[in-house]
N, C-alpha and C positions, 0 to 999 in steps of 0.2 A: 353718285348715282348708285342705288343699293341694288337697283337689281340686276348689274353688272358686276357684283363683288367677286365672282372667276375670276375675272379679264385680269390678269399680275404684269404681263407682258405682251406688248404689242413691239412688231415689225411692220418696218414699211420695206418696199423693195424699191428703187430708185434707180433710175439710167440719167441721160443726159435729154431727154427725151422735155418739149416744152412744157408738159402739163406734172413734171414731176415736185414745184413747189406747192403747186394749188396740191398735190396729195401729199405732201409731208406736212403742210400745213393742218390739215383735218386729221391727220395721225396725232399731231401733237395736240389739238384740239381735244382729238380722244383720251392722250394717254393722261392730259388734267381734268380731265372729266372722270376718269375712271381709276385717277391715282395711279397707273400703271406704267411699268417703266418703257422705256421707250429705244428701240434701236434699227438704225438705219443700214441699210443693206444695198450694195451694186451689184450685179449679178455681168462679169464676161462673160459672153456671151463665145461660148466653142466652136458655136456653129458657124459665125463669121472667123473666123480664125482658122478654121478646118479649109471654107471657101478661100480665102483669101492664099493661103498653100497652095492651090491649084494653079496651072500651068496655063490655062484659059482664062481666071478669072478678070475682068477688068470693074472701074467704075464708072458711070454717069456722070462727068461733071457738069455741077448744077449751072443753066443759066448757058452752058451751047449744048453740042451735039457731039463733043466730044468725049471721049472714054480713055483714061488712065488705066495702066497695069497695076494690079493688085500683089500685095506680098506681104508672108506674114509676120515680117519685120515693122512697116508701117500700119500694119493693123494692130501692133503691139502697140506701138508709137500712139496712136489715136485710140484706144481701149485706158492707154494708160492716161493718156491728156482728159479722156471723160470720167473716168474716176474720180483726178485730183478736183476735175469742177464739182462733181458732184458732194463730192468732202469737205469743199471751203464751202458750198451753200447749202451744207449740214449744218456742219459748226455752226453759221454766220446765223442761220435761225435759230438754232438752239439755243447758244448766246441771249440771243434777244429776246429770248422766252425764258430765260433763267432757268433752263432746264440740262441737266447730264445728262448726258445722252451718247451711246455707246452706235461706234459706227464699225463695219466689217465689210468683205469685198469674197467673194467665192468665184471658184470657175466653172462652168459648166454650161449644160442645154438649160435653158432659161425655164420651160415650161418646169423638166425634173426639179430644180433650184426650187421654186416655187412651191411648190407642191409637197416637196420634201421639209422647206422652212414650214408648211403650216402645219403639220402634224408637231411640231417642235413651241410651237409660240399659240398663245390662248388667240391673239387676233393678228391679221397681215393684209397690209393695202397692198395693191401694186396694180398697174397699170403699164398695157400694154399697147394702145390706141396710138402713140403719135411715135411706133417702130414701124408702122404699115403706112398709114395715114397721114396728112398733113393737113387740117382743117381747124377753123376758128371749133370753140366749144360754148355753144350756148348758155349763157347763166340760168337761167331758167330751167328745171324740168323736175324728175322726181327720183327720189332712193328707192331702188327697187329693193325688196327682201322677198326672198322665198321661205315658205313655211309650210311644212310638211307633214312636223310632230309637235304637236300639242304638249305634249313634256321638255321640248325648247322654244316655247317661245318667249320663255321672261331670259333666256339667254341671248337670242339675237332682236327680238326685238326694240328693246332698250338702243342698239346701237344703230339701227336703221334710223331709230327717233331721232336720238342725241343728232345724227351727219345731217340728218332732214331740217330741224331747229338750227342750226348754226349756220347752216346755207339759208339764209333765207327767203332763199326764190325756188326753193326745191319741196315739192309734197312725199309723200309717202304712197306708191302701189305696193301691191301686197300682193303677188303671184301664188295660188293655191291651187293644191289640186282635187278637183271634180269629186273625187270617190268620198273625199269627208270636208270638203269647204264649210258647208253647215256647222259644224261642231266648231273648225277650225275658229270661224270667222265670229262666231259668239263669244269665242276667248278673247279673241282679238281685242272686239269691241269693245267688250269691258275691262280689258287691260289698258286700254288708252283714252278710257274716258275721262280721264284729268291729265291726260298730256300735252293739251293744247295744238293737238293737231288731230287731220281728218285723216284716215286713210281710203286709199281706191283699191278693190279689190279686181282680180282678175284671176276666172276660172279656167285652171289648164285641164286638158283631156288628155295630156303627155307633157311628161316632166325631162325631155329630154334637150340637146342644146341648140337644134333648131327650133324650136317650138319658144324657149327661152327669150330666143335671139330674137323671134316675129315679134314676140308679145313686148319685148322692153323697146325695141325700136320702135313699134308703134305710139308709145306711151311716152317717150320721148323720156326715156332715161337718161340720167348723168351719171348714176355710181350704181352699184348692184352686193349687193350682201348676201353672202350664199353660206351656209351653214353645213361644213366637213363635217361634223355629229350628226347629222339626220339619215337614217336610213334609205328617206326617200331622195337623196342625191350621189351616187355614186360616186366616185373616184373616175370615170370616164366620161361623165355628164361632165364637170366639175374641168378635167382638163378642155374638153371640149369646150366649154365657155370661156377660159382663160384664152386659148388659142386665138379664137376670133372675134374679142372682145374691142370693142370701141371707148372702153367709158372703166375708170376703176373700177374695181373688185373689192370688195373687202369678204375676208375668208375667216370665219369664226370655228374656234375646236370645240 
């Protein structure tokens, strides 16, 4: 794909979390699609670790009504047991994809990790939907991509496409905003006139993470692409959307 010739290195962020194969999956999707090297990332989480220290804390065990004491001995113990699974079902896909691929483990506040690896790496999935939630994930729906500046979009658009075409039950919206949609959306259109896909466009009045949040849950999004390079996303937008996100992320530099 040439018009991704940036992209050198992608990260995925990965937990123990159900929906974390379906996104390394599509990472590595990406990183042969775009030649790019590929490296897998768990993030401890501190902020369970910090709780689990506390002198109050207890858990929910699943299935009574009962509640176990928390300590951060055994949240070391279970921080470390998700790791190793998450390492052997690194390896065990990469393997099978004939691909090298380089895996690492950090500690810290999950959202800072994040945020911090994407200023670092040209592209980063990660997903945060099934550390809140626990729900089936519809096959069916569309890649959302925001587009802001007309000077990126043969940067992010290309990869909105590529994630949209290999889901095959997934379309392409295209969130823009109001003050230059116009302009916007004629680039669009004739950039993706030989891609073999249609895109849905959706005019925002506010580019900020609730307005974000309305417009892709109404659309019934599955993954969303949001582009750190555009002016018109901040660094507050941008966490704000990670924070109470339901559906991957992919975060382009």
């Amino acid at each position: 794909m040439t018009d991704t010739a940036g992209i050198k290195n992608i990260l995925v962020a990965l937990d123990s979390a159900d929906d974390s194969l379906a996104l390394l999956e599509s990472a590595m999707q990406l990183a042969n699609s775009l030649q790019a090297s590929l490296e897998g990332m768990f993030i401890e989480d501190a902020a369970l670790l910090n709780l689990a220290s506390l002198p109050f804390a207890r858990e929910i065990v699943p299935g009574t009504r009962g509640a176990r004491s928390l300590s951060s001995v055994s949240m070391e113990r279970t921080i470390k047991s998700q790791r190793e699974q998450v390492q052997q079902m690194f390896s065990r896909i990469s393997a099978e994809a004939h691909m090298q691929c380089h895996f690492s483990s950090v500690r810290g506040e999950v959202l800072d990790e994040v945020l911090s690896a994407s200023t670092k790496n040209d592209l980063l999935l990660v997903s945060r939907r099934s550390r809140f939630i626990r729900k089936p994930v519809a096959r069916a729906g569309k890649v959302a991509v925001v587009c802001t500046d007309e000077t990126r979009i043969e940067k992010i658009l290309p990869i909105a496409i590529d994630l949209a075409l290999k889901n095959n039950q997934y379309g392409l919206l295209v969130l823009l905003p109001e003050e230059n949609a116009v302009e916007l959306q004629t680039r669009i259109d004739a950039f993706i006139q030989n891609k073999k896909i249609k895109a849905e466009y959706v005019l925002m009045d506010k580019m900020n993470a609730a307005s974000l949040h309305y417009a892709t849950g109404r659309e019934n999004t599955r993954m969303m692409v949001l582009d750190t390079g555009s002016a018109g996303l901040d660094g507050n937008v941008i966490r704000a959307i990670l924070a109470d996100c339901h559906f991957p992320v992919v975060l382009v530099r």
